[in-house]
TORKOL-4160 file (C-alpha; in steps of 0.2 Angstrom, whole numbers, padded with zeros to 4 digits, m for minus):
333
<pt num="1" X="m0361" Y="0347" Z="0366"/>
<pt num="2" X="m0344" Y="0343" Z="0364"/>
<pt num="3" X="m0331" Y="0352" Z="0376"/>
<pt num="4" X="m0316" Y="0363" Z="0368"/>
<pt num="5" X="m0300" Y="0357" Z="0372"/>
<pt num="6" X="m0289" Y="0365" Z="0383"/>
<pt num="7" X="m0278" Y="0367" Z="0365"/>
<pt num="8" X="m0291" Y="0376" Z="0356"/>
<pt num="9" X="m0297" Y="0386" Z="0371"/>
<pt num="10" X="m0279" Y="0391" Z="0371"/>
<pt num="11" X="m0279" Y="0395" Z="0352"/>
<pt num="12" X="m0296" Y="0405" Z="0351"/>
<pt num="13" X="m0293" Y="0414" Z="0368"/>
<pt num="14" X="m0287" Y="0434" Z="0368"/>
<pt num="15" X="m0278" Y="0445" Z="0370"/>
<pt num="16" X="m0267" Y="0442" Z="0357"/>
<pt num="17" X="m0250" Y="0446" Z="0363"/>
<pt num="18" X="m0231" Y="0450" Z="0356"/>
<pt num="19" X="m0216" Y="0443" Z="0361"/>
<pt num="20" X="m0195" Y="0444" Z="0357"/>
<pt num="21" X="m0184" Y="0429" Z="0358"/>
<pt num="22" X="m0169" Y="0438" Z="0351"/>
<pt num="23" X="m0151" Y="0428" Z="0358"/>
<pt num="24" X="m0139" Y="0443" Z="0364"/>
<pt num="25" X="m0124" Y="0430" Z="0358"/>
<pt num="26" X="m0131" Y="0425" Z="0340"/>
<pt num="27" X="m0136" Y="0443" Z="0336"/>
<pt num="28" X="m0118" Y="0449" Z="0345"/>
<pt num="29" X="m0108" Y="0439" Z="0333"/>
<pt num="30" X="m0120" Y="0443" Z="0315"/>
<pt num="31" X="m0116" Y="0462" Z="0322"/>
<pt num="32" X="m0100" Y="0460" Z="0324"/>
<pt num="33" X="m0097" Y="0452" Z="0309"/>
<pt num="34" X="m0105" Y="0465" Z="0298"/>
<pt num="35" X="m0095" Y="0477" Z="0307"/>
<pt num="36" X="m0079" Y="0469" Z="0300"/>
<pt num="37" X="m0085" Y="0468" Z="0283"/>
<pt num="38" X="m0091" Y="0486" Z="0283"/>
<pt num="39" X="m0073" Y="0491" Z="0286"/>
<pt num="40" X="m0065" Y="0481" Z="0276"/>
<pt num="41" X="m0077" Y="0486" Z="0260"/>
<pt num="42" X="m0075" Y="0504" Z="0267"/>
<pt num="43" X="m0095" Y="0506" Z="0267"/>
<pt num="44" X="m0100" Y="0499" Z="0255"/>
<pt num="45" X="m0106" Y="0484" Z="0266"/>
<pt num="46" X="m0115" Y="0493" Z="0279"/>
<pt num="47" X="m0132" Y="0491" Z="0264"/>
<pt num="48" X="m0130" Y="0472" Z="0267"/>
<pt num="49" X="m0126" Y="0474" Z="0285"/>
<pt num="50" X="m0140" Y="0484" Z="0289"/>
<pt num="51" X="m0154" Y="0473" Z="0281"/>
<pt num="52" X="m0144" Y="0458" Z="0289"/>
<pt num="53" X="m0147" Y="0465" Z="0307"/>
<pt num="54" X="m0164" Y="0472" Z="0304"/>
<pt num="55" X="m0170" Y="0453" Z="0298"/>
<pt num="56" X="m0164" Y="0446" Z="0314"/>
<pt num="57" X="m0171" Y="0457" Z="0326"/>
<pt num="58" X="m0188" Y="0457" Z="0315"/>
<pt num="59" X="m0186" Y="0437" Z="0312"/>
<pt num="60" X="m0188" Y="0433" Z="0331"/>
<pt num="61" X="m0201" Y="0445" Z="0335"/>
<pt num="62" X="m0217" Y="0436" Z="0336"/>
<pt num="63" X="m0235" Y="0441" Z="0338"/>
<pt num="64" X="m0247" Y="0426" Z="0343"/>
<pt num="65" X="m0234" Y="0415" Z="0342"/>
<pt num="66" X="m0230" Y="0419" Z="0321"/>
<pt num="67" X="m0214" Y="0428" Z="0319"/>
<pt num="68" X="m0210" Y="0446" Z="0308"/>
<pt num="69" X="m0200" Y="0446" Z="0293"/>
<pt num="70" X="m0190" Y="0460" Z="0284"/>
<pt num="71" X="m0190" Y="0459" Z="0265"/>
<pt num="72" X="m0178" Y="0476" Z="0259"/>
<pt num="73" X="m0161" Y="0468" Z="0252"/>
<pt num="74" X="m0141" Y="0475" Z="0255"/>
<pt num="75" X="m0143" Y="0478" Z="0233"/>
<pt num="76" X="m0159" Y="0489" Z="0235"/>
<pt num="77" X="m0155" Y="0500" Z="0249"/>
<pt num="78" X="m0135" Y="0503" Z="0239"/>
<pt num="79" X="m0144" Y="0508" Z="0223"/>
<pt num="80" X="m0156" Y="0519" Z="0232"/>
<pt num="81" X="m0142" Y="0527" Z="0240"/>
<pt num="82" X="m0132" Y="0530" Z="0224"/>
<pt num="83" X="m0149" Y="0537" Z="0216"/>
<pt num="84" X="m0150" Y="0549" Z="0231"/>
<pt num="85" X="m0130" Y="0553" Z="0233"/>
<pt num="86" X="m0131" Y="0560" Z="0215"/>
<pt num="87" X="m0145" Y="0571" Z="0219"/>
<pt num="88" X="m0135" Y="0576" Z="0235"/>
<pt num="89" X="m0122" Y="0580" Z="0228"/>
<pt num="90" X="m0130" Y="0588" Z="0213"/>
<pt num="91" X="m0139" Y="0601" Z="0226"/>
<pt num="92" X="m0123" Y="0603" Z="0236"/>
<pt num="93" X="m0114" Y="0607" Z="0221"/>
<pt num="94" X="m0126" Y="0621" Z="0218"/>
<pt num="95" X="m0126" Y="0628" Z="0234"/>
<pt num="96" X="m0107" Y="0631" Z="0236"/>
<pt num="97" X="m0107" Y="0639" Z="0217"/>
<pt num="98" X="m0121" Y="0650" Z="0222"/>
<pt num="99" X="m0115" Y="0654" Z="0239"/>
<pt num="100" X="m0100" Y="0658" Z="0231"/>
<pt num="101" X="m0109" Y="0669" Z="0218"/>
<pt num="102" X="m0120" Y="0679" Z="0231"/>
<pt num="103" X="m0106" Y="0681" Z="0243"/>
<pt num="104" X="m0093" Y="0688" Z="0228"/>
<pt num="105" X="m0109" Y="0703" Z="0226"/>
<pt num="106" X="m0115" Y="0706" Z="0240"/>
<pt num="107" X="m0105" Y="0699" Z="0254"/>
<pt num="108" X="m0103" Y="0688" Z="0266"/>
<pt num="109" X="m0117" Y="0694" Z="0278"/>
<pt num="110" X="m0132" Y="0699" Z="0263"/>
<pt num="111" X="m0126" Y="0684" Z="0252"/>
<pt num="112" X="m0128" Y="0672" Z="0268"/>
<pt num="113" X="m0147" Y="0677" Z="0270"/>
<pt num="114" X="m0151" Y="0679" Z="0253"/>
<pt num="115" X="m0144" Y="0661" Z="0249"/>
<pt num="116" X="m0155" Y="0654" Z="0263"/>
<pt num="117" X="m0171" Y="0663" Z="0257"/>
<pt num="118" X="m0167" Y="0656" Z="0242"/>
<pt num="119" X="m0164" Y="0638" Z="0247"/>
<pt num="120" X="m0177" Y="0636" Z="0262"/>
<pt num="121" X="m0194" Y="0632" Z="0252"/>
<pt num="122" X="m0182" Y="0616" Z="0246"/>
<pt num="123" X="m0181" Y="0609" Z="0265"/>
<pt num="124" X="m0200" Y="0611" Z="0268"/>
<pt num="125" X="m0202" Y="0599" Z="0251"/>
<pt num="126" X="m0188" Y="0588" Z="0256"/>
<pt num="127" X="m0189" Y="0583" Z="0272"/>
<pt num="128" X="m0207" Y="0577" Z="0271"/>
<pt num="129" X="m0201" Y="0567" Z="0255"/>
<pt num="130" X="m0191" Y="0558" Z="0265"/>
<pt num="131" X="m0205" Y="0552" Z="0279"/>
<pt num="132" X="m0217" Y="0550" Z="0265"/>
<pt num="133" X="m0203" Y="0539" Z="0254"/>
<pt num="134" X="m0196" Y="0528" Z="0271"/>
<pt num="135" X="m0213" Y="0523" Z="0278"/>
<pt num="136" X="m0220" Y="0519" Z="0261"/>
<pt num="137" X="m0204" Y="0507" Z="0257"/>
<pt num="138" X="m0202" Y="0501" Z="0277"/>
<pt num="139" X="m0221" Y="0494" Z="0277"/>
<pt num="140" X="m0219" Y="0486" Z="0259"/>
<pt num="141" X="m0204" Y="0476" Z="0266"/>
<pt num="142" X="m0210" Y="0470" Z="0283"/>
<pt num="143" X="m0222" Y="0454" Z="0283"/>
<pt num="144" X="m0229" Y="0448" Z="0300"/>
<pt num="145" X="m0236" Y="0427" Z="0296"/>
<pt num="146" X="m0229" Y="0431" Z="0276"/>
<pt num="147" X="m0243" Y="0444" Z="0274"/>
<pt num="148" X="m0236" Y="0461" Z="0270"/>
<pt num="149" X="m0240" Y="0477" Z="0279"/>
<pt num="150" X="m0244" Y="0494" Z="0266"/>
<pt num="151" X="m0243" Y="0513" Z="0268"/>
<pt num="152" X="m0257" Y="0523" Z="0258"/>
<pt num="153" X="m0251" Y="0540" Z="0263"/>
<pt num="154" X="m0249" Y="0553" Z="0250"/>
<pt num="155" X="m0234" Y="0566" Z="0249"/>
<pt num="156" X="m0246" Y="0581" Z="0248"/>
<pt num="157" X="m0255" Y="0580" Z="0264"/>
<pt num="158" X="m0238" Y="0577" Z="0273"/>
<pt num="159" X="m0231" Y="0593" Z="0264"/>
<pt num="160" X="m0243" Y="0605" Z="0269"/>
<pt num="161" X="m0243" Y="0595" Z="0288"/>
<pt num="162" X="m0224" Y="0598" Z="0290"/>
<pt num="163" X="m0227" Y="0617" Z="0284"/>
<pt num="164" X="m0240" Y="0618" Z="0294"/>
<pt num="165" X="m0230" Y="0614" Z="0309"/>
<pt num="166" X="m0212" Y="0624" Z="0306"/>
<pt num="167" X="m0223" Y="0639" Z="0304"/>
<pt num="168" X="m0236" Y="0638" Z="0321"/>
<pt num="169" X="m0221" Y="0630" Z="0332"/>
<pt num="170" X="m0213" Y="0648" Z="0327"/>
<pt num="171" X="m0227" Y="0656" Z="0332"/>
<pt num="172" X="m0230" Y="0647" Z="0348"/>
<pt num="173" X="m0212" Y="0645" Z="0353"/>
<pt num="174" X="m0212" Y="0627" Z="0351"/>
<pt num="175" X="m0229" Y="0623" Z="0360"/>
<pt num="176" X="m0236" Y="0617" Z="0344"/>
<pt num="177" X="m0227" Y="0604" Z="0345"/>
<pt num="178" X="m0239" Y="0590" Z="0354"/>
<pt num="179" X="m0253" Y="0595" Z="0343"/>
<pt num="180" X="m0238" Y="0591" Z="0326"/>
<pt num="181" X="m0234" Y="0574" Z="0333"/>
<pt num="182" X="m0255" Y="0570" Z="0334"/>
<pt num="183" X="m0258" Y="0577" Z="0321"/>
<pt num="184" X="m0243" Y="0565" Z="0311"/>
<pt num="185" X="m0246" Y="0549" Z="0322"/>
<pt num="186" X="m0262" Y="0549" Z="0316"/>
<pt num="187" X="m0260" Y="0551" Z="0299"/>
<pt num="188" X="m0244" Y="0539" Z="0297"/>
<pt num="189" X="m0254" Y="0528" Z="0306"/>
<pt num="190" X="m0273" Y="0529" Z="0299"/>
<pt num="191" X="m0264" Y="0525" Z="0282"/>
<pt num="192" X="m0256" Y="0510" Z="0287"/>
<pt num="193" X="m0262" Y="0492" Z="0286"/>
<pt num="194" X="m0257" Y="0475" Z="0286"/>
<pt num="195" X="m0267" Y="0466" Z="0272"/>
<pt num="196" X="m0284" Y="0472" Z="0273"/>
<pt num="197" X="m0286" Y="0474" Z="0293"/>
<pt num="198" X="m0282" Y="0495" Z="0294"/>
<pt num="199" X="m0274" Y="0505" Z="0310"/>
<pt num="200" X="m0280" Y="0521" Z="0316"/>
<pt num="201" X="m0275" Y="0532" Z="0330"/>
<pt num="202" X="m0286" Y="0540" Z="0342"/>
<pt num="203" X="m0276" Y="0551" Z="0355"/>
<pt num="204" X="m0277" Y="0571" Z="0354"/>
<pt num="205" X="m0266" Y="0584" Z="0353"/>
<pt num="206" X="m0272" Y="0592" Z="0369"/>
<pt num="207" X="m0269" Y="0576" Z="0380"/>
<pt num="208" X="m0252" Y="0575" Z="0374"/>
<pt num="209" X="m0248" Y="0593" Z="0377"/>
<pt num="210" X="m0251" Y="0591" Z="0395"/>
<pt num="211" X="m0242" Y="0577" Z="0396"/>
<pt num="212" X="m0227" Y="0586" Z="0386"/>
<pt num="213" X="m0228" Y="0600" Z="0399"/>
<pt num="214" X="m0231" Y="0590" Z="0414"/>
<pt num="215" X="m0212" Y="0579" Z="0407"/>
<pt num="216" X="m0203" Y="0593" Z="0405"/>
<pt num="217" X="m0205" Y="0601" Z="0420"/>
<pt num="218" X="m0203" Y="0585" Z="0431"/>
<pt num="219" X="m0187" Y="0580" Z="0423"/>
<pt num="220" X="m0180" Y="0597" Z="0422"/>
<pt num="221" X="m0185" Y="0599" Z="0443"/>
<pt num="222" X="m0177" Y="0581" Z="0445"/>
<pt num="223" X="m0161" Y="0582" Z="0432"/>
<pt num="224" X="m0167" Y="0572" Z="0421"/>
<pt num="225" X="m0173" Y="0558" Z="0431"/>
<pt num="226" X="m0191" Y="0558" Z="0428"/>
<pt num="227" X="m0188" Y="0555" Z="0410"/>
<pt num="228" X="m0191" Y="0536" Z="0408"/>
<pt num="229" X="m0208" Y="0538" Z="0417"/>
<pt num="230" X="m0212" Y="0554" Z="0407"/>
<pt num="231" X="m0209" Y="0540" Z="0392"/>
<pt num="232" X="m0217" Y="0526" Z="0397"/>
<pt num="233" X="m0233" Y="0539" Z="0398"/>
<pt num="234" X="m0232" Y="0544" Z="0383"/>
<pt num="235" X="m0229" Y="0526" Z="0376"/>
<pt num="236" X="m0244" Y="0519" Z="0384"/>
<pt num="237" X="m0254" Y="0534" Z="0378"/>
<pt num="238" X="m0252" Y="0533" Z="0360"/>
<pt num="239" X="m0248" Y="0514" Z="0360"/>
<pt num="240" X="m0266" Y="0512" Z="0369"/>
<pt num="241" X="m0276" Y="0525" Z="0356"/>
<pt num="242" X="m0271" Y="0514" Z="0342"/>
<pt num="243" X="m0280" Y="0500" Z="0335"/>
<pt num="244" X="m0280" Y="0487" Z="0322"/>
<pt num="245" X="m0296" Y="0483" Z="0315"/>
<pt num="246" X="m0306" Y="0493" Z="0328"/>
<pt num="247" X="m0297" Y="0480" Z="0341"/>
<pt num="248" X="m0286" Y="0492" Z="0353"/>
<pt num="249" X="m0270" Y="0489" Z="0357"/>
<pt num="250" X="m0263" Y="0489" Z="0376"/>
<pt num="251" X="m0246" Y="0495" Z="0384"/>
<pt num="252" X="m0242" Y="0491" Z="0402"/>
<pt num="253" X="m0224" Y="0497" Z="0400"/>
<pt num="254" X="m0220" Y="0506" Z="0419"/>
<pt num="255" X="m0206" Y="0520" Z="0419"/>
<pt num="256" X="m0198" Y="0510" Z="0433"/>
<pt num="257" X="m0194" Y="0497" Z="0417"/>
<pt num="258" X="m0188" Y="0511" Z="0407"/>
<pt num="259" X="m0178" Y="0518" Z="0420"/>
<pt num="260" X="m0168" Y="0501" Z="0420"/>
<pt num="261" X="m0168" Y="0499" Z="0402"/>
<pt num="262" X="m0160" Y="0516" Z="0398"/>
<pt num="263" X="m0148" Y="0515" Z="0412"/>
<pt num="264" X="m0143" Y="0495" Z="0406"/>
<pt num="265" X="m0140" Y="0500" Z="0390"/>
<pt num="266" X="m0128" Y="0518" Z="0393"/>
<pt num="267" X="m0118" Y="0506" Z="0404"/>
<pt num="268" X="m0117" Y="0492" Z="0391"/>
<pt num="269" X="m0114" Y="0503" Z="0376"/>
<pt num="270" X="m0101" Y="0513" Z="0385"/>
<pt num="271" X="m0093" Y="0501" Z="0394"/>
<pt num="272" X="m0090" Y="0490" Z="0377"/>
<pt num="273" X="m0087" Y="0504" Z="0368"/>
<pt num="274" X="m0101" Y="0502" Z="0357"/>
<pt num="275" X="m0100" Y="0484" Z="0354"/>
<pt num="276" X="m0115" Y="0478" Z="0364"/>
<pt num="277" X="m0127" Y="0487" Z="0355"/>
<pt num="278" X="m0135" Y="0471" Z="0348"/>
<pt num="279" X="m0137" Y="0468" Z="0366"/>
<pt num="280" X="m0145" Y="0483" Z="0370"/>
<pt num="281" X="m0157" Y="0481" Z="0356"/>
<pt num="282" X="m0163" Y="0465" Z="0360"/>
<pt num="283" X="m0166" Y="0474" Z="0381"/>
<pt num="284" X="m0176" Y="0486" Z="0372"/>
<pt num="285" X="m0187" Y="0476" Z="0362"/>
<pt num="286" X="m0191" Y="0463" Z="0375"/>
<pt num="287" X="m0196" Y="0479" Z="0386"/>
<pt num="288" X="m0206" Y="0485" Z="0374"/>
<pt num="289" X="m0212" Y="0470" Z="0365"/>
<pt num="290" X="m0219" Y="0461" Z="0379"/>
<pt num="291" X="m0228" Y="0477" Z="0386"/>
<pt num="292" X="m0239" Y="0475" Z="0371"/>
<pt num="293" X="m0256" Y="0467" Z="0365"/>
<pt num="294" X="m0270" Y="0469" Z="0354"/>
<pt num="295" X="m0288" Y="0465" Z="0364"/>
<pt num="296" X="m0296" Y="0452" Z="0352"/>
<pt num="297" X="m0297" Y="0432" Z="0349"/>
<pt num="298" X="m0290" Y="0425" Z="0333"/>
<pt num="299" X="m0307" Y="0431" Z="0325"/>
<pt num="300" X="m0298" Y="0446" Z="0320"/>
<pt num="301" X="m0284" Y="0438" Z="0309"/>
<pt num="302" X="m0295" Y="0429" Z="0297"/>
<pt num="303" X="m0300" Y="0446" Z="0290"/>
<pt num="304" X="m0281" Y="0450" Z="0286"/>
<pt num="305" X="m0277" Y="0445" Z="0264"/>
<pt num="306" X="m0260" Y="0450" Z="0258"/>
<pt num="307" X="m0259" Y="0465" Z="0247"/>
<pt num="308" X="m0242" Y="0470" Z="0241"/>
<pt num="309" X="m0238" Y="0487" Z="0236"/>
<pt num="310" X="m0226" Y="0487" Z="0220"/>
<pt num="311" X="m0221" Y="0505" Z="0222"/>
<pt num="312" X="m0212" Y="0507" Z="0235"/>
<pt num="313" X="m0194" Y="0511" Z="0232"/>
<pt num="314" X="m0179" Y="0513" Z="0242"/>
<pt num="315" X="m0176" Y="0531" Z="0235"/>
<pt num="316" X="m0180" Y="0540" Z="0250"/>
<pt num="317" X="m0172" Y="0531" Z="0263"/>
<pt num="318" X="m0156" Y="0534" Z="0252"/>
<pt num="319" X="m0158" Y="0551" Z="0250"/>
<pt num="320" X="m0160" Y="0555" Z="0266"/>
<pt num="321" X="m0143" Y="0541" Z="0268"/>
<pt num="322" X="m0133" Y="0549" Z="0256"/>
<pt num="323" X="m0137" Y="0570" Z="0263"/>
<pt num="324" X="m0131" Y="0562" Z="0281"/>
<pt num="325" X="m0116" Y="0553" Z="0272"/>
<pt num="326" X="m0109" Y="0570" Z="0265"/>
<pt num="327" X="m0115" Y="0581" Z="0278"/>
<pt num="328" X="m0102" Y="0570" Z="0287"/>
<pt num="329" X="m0089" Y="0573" Z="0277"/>
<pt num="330" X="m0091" Y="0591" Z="0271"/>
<pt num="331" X="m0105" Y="0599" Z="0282"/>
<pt num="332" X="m0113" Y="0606" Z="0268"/>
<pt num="333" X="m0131" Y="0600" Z="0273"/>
């Protein structure tokens, strides 16, 4: 029988792992760049700028030695944003007329809680719009090795989740929620897939509420300090509970690397004033990059076909764009 090569024992051998090779210079002077242009176009820019940043970052991240791609354009994500500004604006229009209204009859303290009664049901459809809309459109424009990845989510489910969870972390005083992140991790992430190989996620909301607990009442007893290793648990948690075709996925990230990512990064980014936030970014995904792998051979990716989802749309992630934009300005939302 003939022998394998060391080349092909090398190619067929698992885990398969993921790695960033993102240059702090290169990325500092794109970042830079689309900084001046943003200001110069007032804005207008920032559409361009951001998909131009995002394609870098996802351009030199690679998983078994084939890189990620990013496929949203500047032109997209503008006319998404214009679609949801008019909406915005639309809705804040309305508010300040019936504030206005409600305020003239009955005063300012009975008008104030009979305009939010009015306008509270709106959040609770909203906001779940918007993580429907964003994860749909973010997984139909990210490729890893050309194939693209899909979100089969629906907006109901999500809706009645998100209720769900306003309503019992009332109840409980915010114990709830542990068992609402589980419950959406697991939905956002069983309905995700990359060409036909599915993801699925396997942690519970109990685990997570001991971990929860047992974080906050370290850091609050150590002023904070305990926070990057109460992170890095919960990383390596629900990172390791995922998998990808029934092939798990494994997190060695330590809170000691954390602890120095976090710290690095408030130095950088306050020292420079902002301007080394590309530097930051490229520290945090080599942390948490190469902390990763998926525990199979190469077997695992001849099962993956491409299957593009046409209706994804850049609507939400504008909305949700355009609602910040003019709480900004006018702190209506």
């Amino acid at each position: 029988m003939q022998e394998a090569t060391p080349e092909l024992a090398a190619v067929n051998a698992g885990p398969l792992k993921f790695e960033y090779k993102g240059d702090n210079g290169t990325f500092f002077g794109i970042y830079f760049k689309n900084i001046i242009l943003t200001m110069v176009t007032m804005g207008i820019y920032s559409f361009w700028a951001k998909v131009e940043n995002t394609q870098y970052i996802y351009q030199h991240l690679f998983f078994n030695g084939r890189q990620f791609n990013y496929h949203a354009t500047g032109k997209e994500l503008f006319i998404g944003f214009l679609k949801g500004m008019g909406i915005v604006i639309g809705v804040a229009i309305v508010f300040s007329l019936l504030s206005f209204g409600l305020i003239s009859l009955l005063g300012a303290t009975v008008g104030m809680v009979v305009l939010y009664v009015i306008i509270l049901p709106a959040y609770f459809f909203v906001v779940p719009f918007i993580m429907y809309g964003k994860m749909k459109f973010w997984l139909a424009r990210t490729s890893w090795s050309n194939v693209r990845f899909r979100f089969d989510g629906e907006y109901k489910p999500l809706l009645k989740m998100f209720a769900k969870m306003v309503l019992f972390s009332i109840l409980t005083l915010g114990l709830y929620l542990p068992f609402w992140i589980t419950n959406f991790q697991k939905y956002m992430t069983d309905h995700a897939s990359i060409g036909q190989a599915r993801f699925q996620y396997h942690g519970t909301g109990k685990d997570l509420f001991w971990m929860y607990l047992k974080g906050f009442l370290l850091t609050m007893v150590t002023l904070g300090i305990y926070y990057p290793w109460f992170l890095a648990t919960v990383t390596r948690y629900m990172m390791g509970n995922t998998t990808l075709a029934s092939k798990p996925i494994r997190c060695n990230v330590s809170g000691g690397q954390f602890f120095k990512l976090i710290l690095g990064n408030l130095f950088l980014v306050l020292c420079t004033f902002g301007l080394a936030f590309p530097v930051a970014i490229n520290r945090q995904m080599r942390v948490f990059f190469g902390s990763l792998e998926l525990d199979s051979d190469e077997s695992i990716l001849q099962g993956i076909m491409a299957q593009p989802d046409y209706e994804a749309s850049a609507f939400a992630g504008g909305l949700e764009q355009a609602a910040d934009a003019l709480d900004a300005v006018t702190g209506l939302l």
